[in-house]
N, CA, C and O of each residue as an XYZ file, in Angstrom:
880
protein
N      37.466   -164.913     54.435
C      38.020   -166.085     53.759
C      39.465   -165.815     53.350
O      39.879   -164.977     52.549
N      40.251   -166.847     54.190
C      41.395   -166.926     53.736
C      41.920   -166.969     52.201
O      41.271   -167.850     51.638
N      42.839   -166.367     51.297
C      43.627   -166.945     49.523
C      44.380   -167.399     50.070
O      44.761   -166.985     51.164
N      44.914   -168.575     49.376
C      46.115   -169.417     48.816
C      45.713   -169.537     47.238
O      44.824   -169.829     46.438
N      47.141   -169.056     47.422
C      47.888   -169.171     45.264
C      48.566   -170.724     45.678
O      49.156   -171.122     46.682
N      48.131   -171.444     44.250
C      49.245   -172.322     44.424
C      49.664   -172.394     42.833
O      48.833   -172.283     41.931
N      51.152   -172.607     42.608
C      51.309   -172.875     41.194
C      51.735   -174.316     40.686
O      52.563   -174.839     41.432
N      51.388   -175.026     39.666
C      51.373   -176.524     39.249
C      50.362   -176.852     39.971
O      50.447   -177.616     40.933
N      48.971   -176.134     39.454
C      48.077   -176.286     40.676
C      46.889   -177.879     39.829
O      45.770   -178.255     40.178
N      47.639   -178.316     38.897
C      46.572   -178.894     38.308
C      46.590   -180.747     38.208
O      45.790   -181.619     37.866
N      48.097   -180.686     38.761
C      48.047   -182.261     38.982
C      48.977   -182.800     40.071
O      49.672   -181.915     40.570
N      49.152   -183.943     40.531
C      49.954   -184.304     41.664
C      49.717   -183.471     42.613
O      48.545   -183.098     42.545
N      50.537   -182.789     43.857
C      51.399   -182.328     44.350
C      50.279   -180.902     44.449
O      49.309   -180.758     45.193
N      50.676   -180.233     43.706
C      49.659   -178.865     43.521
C      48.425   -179.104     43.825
O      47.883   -178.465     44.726
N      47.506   -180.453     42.842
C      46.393   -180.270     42.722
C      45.427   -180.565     44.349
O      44.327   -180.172     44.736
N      46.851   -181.733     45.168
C      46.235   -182.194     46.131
C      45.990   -180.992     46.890
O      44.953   -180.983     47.554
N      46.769   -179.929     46.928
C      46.658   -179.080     48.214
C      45.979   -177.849     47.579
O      46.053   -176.755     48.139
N      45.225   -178.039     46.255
C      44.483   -176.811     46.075
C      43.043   -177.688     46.671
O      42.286   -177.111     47.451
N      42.779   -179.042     46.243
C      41.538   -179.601     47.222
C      41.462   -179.625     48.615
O      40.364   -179.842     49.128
N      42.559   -179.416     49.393
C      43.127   -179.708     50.478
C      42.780   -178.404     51.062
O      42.552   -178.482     52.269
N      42.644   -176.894     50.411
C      42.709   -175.654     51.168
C      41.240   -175.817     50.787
O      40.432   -175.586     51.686
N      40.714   -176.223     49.450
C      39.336   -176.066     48.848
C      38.524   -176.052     49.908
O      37.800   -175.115     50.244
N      38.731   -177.914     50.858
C      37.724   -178.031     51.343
C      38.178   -177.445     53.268
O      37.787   -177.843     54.365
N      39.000   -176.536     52.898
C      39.320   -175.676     54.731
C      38.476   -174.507     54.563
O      38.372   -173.629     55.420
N      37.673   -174.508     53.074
C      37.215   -173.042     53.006
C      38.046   -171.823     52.379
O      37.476   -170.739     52.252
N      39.567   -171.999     51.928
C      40.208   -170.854     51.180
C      39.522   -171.006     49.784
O      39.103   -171.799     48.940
N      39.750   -169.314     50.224
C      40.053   -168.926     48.489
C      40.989   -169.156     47.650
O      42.061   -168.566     47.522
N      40.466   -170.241     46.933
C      41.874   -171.170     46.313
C      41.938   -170.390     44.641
O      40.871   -170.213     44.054
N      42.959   -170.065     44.134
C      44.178   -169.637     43.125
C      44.599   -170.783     42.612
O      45.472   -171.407     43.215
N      44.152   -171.191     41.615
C      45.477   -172.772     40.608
C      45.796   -171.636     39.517
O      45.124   -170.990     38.713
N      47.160   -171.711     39.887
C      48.087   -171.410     38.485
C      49.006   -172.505     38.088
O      49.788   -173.299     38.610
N      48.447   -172.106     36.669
C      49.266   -173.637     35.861
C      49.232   -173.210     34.246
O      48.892   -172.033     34.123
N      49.449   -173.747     33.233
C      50.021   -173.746     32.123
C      48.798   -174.063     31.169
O      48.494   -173.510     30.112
N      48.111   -175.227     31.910
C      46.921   -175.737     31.313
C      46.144   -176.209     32.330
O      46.838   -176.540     33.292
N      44.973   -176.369     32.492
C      44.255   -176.299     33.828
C      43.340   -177.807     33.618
O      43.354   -178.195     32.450
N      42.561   -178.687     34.587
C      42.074   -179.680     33.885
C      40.647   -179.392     34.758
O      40.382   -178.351     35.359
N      39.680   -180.782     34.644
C      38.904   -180.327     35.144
C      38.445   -180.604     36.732
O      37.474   -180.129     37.320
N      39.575   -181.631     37.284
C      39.765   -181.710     38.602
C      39.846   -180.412     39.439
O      39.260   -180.222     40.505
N      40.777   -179.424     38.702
C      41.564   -177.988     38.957
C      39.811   -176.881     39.077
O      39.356   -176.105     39.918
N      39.395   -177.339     37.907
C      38.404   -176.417     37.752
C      36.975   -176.788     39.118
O      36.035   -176.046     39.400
N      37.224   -177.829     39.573
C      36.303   -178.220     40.227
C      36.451   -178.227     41.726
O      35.654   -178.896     42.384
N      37.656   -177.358     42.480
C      37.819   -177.065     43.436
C      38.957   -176.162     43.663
O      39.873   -176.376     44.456
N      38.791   -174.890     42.721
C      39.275   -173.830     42.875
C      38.175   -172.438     43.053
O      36.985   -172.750     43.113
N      38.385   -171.486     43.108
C      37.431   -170.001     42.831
C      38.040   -169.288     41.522
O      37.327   -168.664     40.736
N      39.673   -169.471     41.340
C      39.849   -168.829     39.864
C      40.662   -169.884     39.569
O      41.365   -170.479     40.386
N      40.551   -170.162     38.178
C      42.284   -171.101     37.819
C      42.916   -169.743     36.886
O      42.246   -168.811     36.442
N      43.646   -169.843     36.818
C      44.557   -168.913     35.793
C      45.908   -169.508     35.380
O      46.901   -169.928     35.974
N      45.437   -169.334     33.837
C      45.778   -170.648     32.874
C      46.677   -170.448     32.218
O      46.374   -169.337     31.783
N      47.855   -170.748     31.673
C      48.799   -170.257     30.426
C      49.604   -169.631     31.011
O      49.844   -168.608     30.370
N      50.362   -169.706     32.210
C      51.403   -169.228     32.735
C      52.117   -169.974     33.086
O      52.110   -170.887     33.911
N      53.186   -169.316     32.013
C      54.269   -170.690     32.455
C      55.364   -169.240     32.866
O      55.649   -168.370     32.044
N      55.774   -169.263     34.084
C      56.710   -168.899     35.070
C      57.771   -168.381     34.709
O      58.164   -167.389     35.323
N      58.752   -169.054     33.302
C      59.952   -169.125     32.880
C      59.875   -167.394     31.853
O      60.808   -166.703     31.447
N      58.762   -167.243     31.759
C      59.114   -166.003     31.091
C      58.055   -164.988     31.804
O      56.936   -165.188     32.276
N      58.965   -163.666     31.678
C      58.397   -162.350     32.409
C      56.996   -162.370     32.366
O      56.183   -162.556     33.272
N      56.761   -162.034     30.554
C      55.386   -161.342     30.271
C      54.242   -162.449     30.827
O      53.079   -162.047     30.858
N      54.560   -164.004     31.324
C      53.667   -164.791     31.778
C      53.426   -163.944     33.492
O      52.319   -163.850     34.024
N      54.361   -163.562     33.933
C      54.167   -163.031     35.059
C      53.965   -161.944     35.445
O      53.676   -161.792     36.632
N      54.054   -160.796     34.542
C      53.153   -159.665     34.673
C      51.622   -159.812     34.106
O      50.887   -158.907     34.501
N      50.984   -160.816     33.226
C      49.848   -161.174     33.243
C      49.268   -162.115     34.405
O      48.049   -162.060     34.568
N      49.888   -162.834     35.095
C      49.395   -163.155     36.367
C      49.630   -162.065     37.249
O      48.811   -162.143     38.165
N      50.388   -161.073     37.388
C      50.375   -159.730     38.357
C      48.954   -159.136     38.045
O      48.155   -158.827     38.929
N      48.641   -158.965     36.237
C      47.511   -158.002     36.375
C      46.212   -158.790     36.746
O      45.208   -158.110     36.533
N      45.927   -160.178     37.298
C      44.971   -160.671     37.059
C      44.645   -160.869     38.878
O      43.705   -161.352     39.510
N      46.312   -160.042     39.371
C      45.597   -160.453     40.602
C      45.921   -159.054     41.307
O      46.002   -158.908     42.526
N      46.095   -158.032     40.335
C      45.865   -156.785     41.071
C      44.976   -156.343     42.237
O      43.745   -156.319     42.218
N      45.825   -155.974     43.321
C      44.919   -155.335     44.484
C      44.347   -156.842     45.183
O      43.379   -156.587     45.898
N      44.599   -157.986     45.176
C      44.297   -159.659     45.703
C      45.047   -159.815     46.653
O      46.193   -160.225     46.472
N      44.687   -159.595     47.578
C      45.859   -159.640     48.815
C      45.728   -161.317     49.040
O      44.710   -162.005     48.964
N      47.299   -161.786     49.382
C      47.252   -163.378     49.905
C      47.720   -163.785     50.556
O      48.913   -163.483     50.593
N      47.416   -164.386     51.180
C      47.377   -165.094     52.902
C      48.669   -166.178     52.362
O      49.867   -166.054     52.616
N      48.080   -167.135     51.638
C      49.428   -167.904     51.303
C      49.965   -168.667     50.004
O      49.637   -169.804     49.666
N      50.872   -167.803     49.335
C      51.554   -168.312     48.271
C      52.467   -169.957     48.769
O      53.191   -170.331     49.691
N      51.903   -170.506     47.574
C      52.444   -171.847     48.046
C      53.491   -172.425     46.231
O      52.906   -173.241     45.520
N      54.696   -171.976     45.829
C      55.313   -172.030     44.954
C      55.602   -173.856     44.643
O      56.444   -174.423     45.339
N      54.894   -174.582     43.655
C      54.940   -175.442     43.807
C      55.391   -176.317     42.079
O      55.937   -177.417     41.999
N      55.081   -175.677     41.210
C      55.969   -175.863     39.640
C      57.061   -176.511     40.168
O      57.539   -176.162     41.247
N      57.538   -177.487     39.470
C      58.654   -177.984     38.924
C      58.944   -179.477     38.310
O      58.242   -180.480     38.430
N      60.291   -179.312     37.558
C      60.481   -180.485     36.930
C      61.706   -181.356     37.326
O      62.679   -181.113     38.040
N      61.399   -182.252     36.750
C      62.663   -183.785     37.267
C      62.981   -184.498     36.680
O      62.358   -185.549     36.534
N      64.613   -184.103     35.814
C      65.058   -184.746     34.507
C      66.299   -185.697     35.334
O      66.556   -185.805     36.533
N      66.846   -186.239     34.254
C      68.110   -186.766     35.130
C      69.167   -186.574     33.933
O      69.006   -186.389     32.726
N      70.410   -186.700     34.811
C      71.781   -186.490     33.930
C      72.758   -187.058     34.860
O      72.842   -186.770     36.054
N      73.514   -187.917     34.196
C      74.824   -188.726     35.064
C      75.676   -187.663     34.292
O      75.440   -186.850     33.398
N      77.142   -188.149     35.280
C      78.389   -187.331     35.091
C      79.184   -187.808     33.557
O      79.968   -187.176     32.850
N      78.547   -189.331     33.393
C      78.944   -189.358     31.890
C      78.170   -189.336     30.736
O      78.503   -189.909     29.698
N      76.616   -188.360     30.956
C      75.976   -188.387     29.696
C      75.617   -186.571     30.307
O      74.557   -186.311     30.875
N      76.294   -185.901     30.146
C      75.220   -184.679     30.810
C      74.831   -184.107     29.406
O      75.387   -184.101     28.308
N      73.525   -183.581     29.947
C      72.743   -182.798     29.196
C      72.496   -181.268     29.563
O      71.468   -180.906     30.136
N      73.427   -180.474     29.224
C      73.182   -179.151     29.802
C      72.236   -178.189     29.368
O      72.273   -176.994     29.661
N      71.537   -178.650     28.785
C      70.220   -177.996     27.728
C      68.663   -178.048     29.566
O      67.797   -177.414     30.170
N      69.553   -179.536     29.472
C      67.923   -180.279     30.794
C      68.480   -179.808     31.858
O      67.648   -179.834     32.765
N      69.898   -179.211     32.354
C      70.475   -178.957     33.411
C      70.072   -177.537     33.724
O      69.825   -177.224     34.889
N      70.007   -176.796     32.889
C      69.483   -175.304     32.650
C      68.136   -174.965     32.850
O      67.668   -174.087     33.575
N      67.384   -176.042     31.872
C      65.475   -175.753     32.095
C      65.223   -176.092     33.409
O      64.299   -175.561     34.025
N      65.985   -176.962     33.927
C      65.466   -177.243     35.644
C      66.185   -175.975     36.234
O      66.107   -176.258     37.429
N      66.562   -175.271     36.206
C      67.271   -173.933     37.068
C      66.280   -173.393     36.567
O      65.483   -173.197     37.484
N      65.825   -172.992     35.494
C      65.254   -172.357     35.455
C      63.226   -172.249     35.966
O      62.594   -171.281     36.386
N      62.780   -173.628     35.686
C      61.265   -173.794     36.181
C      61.949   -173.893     37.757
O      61.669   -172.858     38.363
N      62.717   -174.780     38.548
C      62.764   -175.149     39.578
C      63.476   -174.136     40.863
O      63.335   -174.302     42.075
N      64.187   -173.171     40.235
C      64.840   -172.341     40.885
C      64.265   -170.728     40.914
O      63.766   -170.183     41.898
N      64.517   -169.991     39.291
C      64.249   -169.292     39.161
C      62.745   -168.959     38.842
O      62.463   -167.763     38.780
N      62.173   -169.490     38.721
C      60.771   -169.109     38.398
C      60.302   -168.824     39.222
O      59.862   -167.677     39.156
N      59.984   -169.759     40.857
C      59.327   -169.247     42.412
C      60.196   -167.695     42.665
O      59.803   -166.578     43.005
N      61.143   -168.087     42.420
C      61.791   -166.241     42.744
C      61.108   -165.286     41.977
O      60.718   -164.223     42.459
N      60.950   -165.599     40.851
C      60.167   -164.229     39.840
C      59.021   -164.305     40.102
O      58.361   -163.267     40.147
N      58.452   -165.493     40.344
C      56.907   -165.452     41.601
C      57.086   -164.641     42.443
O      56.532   -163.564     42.220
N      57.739   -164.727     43.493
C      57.539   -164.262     44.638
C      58.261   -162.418     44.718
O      57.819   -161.553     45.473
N      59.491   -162.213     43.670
C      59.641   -160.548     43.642
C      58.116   -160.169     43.297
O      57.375   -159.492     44.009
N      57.732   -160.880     41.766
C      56.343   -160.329     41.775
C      55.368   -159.791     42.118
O      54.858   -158.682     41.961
N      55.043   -161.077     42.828
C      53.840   -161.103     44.059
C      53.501   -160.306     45.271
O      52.392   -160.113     45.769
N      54.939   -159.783     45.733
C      55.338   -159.344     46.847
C      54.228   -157.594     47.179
O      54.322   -156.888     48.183
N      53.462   -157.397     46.183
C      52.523   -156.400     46.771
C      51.472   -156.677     47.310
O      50.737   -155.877     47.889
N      51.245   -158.202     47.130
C      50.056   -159.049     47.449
C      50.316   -159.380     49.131
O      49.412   -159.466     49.962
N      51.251   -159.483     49.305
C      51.799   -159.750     50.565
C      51.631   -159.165     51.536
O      51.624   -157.948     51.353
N      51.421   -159.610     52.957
C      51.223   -158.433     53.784
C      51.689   -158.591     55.126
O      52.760   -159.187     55.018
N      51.450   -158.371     56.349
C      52.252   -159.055     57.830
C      51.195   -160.114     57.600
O      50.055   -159.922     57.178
N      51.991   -161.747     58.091
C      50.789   -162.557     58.561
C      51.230   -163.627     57.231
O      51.121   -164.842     57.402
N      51.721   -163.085     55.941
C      51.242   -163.672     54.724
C      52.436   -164.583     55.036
O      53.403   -164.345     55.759
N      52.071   -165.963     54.143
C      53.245   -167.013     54.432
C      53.516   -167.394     52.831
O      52.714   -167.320     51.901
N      54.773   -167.782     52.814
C      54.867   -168.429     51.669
C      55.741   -170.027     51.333
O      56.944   -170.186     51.541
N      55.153   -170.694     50.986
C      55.598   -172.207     50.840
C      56.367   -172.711     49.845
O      55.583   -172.766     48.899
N      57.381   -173.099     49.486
C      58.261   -173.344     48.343
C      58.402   -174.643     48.589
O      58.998   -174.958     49.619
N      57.986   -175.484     47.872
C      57.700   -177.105     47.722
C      59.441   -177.277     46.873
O      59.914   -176.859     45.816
N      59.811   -177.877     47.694
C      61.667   -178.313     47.168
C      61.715   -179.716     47.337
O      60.708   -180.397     47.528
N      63.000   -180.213     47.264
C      63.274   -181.564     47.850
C      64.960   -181.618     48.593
O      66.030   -181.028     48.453
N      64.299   -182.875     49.555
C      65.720   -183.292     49.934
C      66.709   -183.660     49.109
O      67.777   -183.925     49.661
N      66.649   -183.767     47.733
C      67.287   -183.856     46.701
C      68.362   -182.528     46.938
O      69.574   -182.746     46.936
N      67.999   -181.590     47.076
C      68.307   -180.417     47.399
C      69.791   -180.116     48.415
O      70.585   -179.175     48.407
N      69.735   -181.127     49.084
C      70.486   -181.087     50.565
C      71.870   -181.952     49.700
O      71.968   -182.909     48.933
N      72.950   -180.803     50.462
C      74.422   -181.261     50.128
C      74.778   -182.300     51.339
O      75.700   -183.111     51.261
N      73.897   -182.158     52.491
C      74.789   -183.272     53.498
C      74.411   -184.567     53.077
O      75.130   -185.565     53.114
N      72.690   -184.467     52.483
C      72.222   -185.775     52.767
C      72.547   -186.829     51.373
O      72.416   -188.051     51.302
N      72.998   -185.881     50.363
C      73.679   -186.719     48.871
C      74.622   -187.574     49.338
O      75.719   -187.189     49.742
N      74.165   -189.068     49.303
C      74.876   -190.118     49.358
C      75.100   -190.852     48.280
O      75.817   -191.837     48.459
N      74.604   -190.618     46.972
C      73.656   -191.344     45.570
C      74.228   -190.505     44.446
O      74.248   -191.161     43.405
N      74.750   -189.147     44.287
C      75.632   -188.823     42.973
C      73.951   -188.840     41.893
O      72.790   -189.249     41.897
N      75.043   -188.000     41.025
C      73.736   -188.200     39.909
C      72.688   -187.015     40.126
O      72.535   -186.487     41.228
N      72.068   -186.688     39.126
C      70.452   -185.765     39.330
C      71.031   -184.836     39.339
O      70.719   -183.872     40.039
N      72.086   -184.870     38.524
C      72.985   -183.093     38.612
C      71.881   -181.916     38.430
O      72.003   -180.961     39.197
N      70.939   -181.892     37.600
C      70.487   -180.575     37.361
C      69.331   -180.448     38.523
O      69.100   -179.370     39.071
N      68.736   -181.478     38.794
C      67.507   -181.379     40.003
C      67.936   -181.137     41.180
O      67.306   -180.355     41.891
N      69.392   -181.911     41.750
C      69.837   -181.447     42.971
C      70.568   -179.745     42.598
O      70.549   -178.779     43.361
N      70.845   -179.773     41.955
C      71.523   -178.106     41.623
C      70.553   -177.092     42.290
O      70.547   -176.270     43.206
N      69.369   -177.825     40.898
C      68.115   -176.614     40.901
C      67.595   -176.572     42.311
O      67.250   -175.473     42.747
N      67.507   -177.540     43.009
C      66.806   -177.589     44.682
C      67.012   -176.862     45.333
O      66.296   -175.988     45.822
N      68.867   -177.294     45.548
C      69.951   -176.709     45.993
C      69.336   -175.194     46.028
O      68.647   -174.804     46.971
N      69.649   -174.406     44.931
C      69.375   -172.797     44.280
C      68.198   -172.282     44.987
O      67.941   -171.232     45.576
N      67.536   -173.425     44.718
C      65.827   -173.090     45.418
C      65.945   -172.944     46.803
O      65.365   -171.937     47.211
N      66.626   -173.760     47.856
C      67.077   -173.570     49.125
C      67.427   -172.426     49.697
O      66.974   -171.844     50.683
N      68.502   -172.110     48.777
C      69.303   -170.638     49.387
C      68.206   -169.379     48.592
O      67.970   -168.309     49.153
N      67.656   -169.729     47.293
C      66.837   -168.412     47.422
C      65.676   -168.526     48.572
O      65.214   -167.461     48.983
N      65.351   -169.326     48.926
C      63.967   -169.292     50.256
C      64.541   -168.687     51.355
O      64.005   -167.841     52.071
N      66.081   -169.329     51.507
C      66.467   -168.436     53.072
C      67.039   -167.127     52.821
O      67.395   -166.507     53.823
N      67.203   -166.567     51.658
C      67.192   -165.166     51.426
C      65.728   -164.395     51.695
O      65.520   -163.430     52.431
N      64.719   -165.187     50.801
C      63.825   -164.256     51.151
C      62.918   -164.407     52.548
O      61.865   -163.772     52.613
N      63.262   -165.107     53.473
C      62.755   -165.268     54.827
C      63.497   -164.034     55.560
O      62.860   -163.407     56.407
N      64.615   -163.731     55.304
C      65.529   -162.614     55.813
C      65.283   -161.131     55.051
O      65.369   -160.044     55.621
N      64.983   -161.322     53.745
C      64.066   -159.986     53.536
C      62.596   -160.298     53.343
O      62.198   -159.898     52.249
N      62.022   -160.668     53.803
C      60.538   -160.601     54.094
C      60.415   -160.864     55.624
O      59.205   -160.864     55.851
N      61.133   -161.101     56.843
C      60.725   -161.236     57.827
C      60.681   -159.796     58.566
O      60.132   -159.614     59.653
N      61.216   -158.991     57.953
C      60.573   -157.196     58.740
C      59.251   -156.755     58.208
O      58.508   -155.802     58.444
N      59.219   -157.854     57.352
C      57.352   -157.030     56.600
C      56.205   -158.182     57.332
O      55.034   -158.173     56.952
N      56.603   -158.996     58.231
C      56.012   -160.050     58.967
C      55.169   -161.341     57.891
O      54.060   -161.859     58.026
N      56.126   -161.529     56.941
C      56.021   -162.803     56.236
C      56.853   -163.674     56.690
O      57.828   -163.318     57.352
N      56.637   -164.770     56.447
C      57.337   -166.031     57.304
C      57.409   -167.108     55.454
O      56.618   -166.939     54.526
N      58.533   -168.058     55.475
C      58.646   -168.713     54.211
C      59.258   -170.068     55.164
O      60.070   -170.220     56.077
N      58.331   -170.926     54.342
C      59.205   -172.270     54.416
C      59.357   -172.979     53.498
O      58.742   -172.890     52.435
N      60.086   -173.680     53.737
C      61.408   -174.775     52.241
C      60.975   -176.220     52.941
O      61.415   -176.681     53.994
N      60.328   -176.598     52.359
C      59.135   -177.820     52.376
C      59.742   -179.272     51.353
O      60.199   -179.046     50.232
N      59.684   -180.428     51.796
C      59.934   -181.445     50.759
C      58.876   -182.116     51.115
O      58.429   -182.053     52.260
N      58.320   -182.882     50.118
C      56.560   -183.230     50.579
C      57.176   -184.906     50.840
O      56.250   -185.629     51.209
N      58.281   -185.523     50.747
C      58.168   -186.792     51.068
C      58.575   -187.467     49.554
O      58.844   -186.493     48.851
N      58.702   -188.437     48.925
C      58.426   -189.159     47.774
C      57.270   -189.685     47.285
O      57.166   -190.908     47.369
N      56.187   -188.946     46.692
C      54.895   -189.041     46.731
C      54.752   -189.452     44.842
O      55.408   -189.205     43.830
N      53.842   -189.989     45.092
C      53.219   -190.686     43.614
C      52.824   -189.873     42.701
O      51.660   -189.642     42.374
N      53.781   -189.430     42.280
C      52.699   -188.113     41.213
C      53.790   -188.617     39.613
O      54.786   -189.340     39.606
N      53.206   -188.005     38.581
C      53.512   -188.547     37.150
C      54.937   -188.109     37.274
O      55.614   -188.790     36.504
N      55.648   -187.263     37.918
C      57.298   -187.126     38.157
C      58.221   -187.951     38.070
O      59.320   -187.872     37.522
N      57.568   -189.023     38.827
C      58.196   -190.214     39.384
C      57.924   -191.630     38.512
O      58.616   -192.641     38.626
N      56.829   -191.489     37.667
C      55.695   -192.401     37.459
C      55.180   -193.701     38.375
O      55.159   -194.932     38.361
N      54.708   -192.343     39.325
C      53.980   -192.775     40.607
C      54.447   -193.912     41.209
O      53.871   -194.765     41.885
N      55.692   -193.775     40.821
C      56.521   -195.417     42.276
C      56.983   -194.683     43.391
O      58.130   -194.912     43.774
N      56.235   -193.767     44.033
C      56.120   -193.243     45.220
C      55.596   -193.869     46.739
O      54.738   -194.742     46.862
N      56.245   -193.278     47.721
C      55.674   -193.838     49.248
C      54.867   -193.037     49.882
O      54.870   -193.086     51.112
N      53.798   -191.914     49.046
C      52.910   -191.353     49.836
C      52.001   -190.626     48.950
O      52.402   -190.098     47.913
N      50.795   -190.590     49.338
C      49.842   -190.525     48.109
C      50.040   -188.532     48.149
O      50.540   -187.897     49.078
N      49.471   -187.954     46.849
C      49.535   -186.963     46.331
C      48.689   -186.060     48.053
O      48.984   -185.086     48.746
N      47.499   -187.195     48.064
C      46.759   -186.544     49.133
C      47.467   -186.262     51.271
O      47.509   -185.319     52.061
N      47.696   -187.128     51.276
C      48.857   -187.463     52.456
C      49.572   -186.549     52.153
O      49.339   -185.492     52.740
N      50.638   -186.564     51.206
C      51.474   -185.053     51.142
C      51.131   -183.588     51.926
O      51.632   -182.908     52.821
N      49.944   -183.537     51.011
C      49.247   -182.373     50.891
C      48.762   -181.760     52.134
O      48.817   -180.575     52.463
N      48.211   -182.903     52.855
C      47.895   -182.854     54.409
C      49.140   -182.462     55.256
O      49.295   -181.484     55.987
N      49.970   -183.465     54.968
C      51.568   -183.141     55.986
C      51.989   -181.555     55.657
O      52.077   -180.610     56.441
N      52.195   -181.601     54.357
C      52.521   -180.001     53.994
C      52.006   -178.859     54.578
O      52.604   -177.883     55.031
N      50.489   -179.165     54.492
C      49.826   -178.068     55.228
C      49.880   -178.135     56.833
O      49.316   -177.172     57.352
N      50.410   -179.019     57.692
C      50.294   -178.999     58.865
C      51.924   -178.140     59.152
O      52.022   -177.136     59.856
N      52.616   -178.534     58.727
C      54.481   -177.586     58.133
C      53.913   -176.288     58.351
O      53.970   -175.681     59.421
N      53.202   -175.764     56.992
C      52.380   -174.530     56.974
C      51.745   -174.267     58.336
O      52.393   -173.613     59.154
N      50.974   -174.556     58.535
C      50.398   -173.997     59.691
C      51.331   -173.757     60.897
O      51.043   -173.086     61.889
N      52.529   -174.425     60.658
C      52.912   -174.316     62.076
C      54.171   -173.488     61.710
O      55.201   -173.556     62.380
N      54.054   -172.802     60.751
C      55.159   -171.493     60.032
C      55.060   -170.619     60.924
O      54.169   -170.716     61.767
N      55.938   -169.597     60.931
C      55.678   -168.460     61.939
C      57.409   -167.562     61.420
O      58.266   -167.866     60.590
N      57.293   -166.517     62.300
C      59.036   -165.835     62.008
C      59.968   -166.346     63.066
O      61.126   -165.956     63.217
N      59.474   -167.077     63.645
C      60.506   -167.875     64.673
C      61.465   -168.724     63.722
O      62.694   -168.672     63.766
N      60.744   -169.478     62.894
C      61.069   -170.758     62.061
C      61.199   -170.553     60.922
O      61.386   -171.465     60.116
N      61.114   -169.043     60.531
C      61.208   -168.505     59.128
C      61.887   -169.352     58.060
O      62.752   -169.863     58.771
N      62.033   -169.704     57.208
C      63.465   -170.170     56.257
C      64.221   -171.273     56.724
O      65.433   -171.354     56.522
N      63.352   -172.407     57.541
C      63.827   -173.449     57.403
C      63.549   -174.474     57.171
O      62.338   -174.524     56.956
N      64.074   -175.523     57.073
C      63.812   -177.016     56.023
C      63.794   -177.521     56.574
O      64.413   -177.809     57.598
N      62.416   -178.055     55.629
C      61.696   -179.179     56.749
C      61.746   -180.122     55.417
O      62.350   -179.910     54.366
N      60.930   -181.222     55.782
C      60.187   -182.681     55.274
C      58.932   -182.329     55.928
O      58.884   -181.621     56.933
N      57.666   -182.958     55.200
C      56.492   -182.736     55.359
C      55.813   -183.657     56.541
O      54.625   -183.611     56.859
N      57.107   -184.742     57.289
C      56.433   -185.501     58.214
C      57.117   -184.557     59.562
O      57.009   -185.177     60.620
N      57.491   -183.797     59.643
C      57.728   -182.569     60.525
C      59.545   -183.107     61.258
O      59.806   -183.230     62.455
N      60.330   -183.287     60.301
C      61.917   -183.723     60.425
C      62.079   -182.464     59.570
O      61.636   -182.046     58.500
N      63.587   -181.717     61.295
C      63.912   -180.476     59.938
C      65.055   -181.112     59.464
O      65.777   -181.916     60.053
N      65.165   -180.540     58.024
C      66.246   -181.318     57.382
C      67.507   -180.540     57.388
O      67.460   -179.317     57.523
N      69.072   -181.413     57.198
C      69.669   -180.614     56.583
C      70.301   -179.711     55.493
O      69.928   -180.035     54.366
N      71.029   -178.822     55.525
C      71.360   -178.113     54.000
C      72.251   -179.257     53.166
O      72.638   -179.023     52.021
């Protein structure tokens, strides 16, 4: 039996694709902050009270998955504030660098003993992210944080592709989840499906690049 970790594993986005591996038969991992009982009802462990942004949350998810080897980390936490150029809030510009950028990185240095040839890892971003495709201004701290999230994924596709891990930089589409308050064009579940077909078709050929979850690679 295949593991997949997923983190924000307990609503939207996360929760669809921890039901989504549930019912392929993985050994499904929800990490999240607070767990519900959807989470609890199609996982094998949830592991609860980790919130990402600080160390000691992530050396207690290290010790809980000591010696857990995993097939596929799927980094999926994050948040979505907004700030125009004439009200910024650099307090909300910062916490999104930090859940949206830096946190999958301190995941994944972490994790990285869990890892093995074969192991894949998924970083759920957005086209928000992409400097060509900003036509719209605005979302300073979410496109920043994306942005950040981008270039750390194609770093670590270039040091993890001699240990035969493969990473992809994934945007699931504009999907209905409480982010948005669900004025989305694709259900949590649809996502989840597209995402995982992205996934599956990962490899070190395609290491570290950006996609959209309806299989369009995107640009930076």
């Amino acid at each position: 039996m295949q593991t997949v970790l997923i983190t924000g594993a307990n609503r939207g986005i996360g929760l669809a694709l921890a039901q989504h591996y549930f019912k392929l038969n993985f050994n499904v991992i929800g990490v999240c902050r607070h767990s519900s009982e959807m989470l609890n009802a199609c996982t094998h462990n949830v592991i609860d009270g980790i919130d990402l942004n600080f160390n000691d949350a992530v050396k207690s998810l290290c010790n809980s998955l000591s010696e857990i080897p995993i097939d596929l980390l799927i980094s999926n936490a994050g948040i979505l504030q907004d700030e125009q150029l004439d009200s910024l809030d650099l307090v909300s510009i910062e916490k999104q660098f930090q859940v949206n950028a830096i946190g999958p990185l301190r995941l994944v240095s972490a994790l990285q003993a869990n890892l093995s040839a074969g192991s894949k890892i998924a970083l759920i971003t957005s086209r928000m992210g992409s400097i060509e495709d900003n036509t719209s201004g605005g979302r300073y701290g979410y496109r920043m944080s994306k942005a950040a999230l981008n270039a750390a994924g194609k770093s670590m596709a270039n040091d993890l592709k001699g240990r035969g891990v493969a990473v992809a930089i994934l945007h699931p589409g504009l999907v209905s989840t409480a982010m948005i308050n669900f004025n989305g064009q694709v259900s949590p579940e649809d996502a989840a499906a597209q995402l995982a077909e992205r996934i599956e078709a990962l490899n070190l050929k395609n290491t570290g690049t950006f996609w959209h979850a309806n299989g369009t690679e995107l640009p930076w």
